[in-house]
C-alpha positions as CSV (number, residue, x, y, z in Angstrom):
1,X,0.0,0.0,0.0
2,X,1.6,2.9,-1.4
3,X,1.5,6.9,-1.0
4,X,-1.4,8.2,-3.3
5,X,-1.9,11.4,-4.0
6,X,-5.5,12.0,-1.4
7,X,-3.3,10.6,1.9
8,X,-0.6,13.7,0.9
9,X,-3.9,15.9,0.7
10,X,-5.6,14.9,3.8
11,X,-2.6,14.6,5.7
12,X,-1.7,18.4,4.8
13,X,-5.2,19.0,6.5
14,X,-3.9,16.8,9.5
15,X,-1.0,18.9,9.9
16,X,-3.4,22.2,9.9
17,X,-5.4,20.9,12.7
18,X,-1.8,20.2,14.2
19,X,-0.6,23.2,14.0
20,X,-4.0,24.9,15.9
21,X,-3.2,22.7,18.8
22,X,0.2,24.5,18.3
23,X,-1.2,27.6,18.4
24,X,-3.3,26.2,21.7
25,X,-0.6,25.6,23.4
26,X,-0.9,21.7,22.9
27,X,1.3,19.4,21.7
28,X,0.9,19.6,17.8
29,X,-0.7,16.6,16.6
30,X,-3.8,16.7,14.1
31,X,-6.4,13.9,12.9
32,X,-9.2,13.7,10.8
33,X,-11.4,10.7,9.7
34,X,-12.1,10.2,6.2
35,X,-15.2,8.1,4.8
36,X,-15.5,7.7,1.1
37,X,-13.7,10.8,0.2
38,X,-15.4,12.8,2.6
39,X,-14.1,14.3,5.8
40,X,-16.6,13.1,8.6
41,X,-14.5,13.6,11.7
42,X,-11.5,16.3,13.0
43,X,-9.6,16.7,15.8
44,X,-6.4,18.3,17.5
45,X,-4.9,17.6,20.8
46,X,-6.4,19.6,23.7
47,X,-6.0,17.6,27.0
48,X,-4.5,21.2,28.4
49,X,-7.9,22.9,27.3
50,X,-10.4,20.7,27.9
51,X,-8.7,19.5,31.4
52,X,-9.2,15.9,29.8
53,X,-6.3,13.2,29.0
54,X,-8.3,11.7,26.8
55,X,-8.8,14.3,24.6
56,X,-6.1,13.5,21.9
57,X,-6.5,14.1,18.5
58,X,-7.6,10.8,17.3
59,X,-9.6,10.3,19.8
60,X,-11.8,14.1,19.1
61,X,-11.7,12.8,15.1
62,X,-13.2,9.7,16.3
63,X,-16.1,11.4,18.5
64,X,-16.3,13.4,16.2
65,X,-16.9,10.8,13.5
66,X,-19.3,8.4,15.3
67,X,-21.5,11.8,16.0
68,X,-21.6,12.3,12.1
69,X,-22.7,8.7,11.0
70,X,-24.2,7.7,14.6
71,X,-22.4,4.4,15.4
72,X,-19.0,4.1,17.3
73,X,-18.1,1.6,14.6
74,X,-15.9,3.3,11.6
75,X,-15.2,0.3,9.3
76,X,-15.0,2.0,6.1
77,X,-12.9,4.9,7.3
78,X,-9.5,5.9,7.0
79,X,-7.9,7.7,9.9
80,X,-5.0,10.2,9.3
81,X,-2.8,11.5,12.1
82,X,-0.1,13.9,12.2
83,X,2.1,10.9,14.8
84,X,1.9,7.5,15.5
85,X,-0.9,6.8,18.0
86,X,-0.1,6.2,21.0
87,X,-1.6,3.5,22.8
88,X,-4.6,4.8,24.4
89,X,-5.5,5.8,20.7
90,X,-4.4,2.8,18.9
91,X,-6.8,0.8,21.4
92,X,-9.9,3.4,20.2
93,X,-9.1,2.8,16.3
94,X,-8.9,-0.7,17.2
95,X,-12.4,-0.8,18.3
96,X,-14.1,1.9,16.2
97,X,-12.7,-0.8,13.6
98,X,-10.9,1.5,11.5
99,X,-10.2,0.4,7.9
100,X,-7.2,2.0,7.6
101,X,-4.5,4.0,10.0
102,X,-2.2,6.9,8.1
103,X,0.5,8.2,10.1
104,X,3.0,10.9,9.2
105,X,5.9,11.0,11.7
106,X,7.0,8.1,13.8
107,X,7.0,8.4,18.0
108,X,9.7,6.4,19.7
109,X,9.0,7.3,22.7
110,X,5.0,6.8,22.8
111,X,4.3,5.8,19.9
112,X,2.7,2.2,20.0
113,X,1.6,0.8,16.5
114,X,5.1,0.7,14.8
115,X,7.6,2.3,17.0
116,X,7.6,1.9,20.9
117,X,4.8,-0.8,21.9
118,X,4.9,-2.2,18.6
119,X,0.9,-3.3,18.8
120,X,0.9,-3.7,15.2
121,X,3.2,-6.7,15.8
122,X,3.2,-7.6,19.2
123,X,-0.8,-7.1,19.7
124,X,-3.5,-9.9,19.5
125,X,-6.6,-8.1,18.7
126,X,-9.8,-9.1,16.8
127,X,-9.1,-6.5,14.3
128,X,-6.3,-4.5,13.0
129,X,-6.5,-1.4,10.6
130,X,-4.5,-1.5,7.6
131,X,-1.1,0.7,8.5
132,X,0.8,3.6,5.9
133,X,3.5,5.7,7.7
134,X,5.3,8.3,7.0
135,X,3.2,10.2,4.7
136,X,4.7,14.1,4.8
137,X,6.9,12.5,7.5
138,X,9.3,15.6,7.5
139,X,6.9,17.8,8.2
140,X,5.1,16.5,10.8
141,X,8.5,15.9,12.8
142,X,9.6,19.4,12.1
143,X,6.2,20.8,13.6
144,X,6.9,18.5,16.9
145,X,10.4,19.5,16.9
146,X,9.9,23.2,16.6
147,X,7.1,23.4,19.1
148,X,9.4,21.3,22.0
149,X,12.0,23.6,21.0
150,X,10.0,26.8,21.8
151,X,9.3,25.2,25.1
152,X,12.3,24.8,26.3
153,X,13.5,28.3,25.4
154,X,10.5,29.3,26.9
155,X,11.4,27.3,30.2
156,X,15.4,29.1,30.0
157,X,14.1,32.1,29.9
158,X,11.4,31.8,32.4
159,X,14.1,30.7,34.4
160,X,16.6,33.4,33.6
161,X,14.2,35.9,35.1
């Protein structure tokens, strides 16, 4: 399963939503949910916002989502996300039975579908979404790297004073 043009398309929409989180304060990650060829769910991180660690950005596409068609279940959709999920997330596109999982940038640390965990591999599930990474991997990194990087000048300077 290759890179086609409409994951490059909706996954610069991703990285939009990502970068209002940005702008939020939150950690820059963006998701939407995509049914035949029509956006039906969005979401950005805003567990700072709405006081809720739940609230990551897959997890608002995929309320977001089941509001639109009126069923938790999503097996026909395609779920794009600026990072890997982690594995609170992974466990909510397991059982919204998400067709298919597109991921830009890889999360070492948290990350649990390819990197970290390794779910994908390691997991026994009843169902497990079909996986593309690194679509507009670069950019979705460079977004994460910048915003942790204007933290921690932030915290220097904060400090300084």
């Amino acid at each position: 399963m290759g890179i086609n043009p409409e994951d490059i398309a909706f996954m610069r929409e991703a990285l939009r939503l990502a970068q209002q989180a940005a702008d939020a304060g939150e950690v820059p990650v963006g998701a939407l949910i995509v049914q035949n060829g029509q956006v039906i769910g969005r979401g950005y991180n805003q567990p700072v916002k709405t006081h809720d660690p739940s609230a990551h950005a897959e997890i608002c596409a995929l309320r977001a989502a089941g509001q639109v068609i009126g069923n938790y279940r999503l097996p026909d959709a395609t779920l794009y996300v600026t990072i890997e999920p982690c594995t609170m997330c992974y466990g909510a596109i397991i059982h919204a039975r998400i067709k298919r999982l597109v991921f830009g940038a890889a999360e070492p640390k948290y990350g649990a579908v390819l990197s970290g965990q390794k779910l994908l591999e390691n997991g026994h599930f009843n169902h497990s979404p079909d996986v593309l990474s690194g679509v507009l991997e670069q950019d979705c990194s460079l977004l994460m790297r910048q915003f942790f990087a204007s933290k921690r000048r932030q915290a220097a300077q904060a400090q300084q004073q």
